[in-house]
N, C-alpha and C positions, 0 to 999 in steps of 0.2 A: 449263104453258105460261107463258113469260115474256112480260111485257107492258113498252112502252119508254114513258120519259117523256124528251124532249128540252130542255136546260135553251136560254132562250135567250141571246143576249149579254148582255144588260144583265139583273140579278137586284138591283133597288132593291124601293122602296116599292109601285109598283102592277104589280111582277110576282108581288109576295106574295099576293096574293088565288086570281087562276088559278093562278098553282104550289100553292096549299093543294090548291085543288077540283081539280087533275088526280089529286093525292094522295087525296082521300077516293076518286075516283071508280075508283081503282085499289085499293081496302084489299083484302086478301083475295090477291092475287094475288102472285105472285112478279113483282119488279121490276126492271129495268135503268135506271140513269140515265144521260144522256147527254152528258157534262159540258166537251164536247169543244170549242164555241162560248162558252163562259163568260169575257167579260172583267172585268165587273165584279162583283161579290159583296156585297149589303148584307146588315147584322145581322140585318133581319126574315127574310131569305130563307133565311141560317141556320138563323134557327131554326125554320123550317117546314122543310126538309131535316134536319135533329136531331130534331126530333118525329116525323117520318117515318120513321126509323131507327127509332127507338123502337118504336114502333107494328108495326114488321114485326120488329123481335126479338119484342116480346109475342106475336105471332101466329103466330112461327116459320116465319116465310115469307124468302127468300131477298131481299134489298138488296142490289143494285151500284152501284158509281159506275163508268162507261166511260171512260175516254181521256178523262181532265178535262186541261184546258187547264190551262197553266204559272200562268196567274191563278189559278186558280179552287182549285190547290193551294196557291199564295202566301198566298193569302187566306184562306184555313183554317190556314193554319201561324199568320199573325199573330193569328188570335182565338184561337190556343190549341186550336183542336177536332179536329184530325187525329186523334189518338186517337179519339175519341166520333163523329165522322162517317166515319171509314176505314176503323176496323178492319185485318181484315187480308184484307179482302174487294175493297179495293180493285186494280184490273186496267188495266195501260198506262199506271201513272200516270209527269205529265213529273217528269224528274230536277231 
């Protein structure tokens, strides 16, 4: 059973704390992200979405990103991390 994590618009400083703990509170589980509302994207939030990747490679449990907003792909091309948060797992992503 997949379980969803919905990112919200704005992904700064104090949406990194609850996106961490929706992450722990899901470990174990196979996951869908919801990436589809995403206009803004900060560093920290990266990289609690990167360590979350990680964490479900270690665990060999399923990580998706869904219909990520044309930001939310922008925003990961400029830090470099398409590769490391994509993979080739990624599904409806914008052109």
């Amino acid at each position: 059973m997949s379980t969803a994590i919905a990112l919200p618009e704005t992904l700064d400083l104090k949406a990194s704390g609850p996106l961490k703990q929706a992450f722990v509170e899901r470990r174990g589980q196979d996951i869908e992200v919801h990436a589809d509302q995403v206009r803004r994207l900060g560093g920290l939030c990266l990289q609690v979405l990167l360590a979350a990747r990680k964490a479900w490679a270690e665990d060999g449990k399923p990580f998706s990103i869904t219909a990520p907003s044309e930001a939310f792909v922008e925003t990961i091309r400029l830090f470099g991390a398409e590769g490391a948060l994509f993979q080739a797992e990624i599904q409806g992503a914008a052109s």
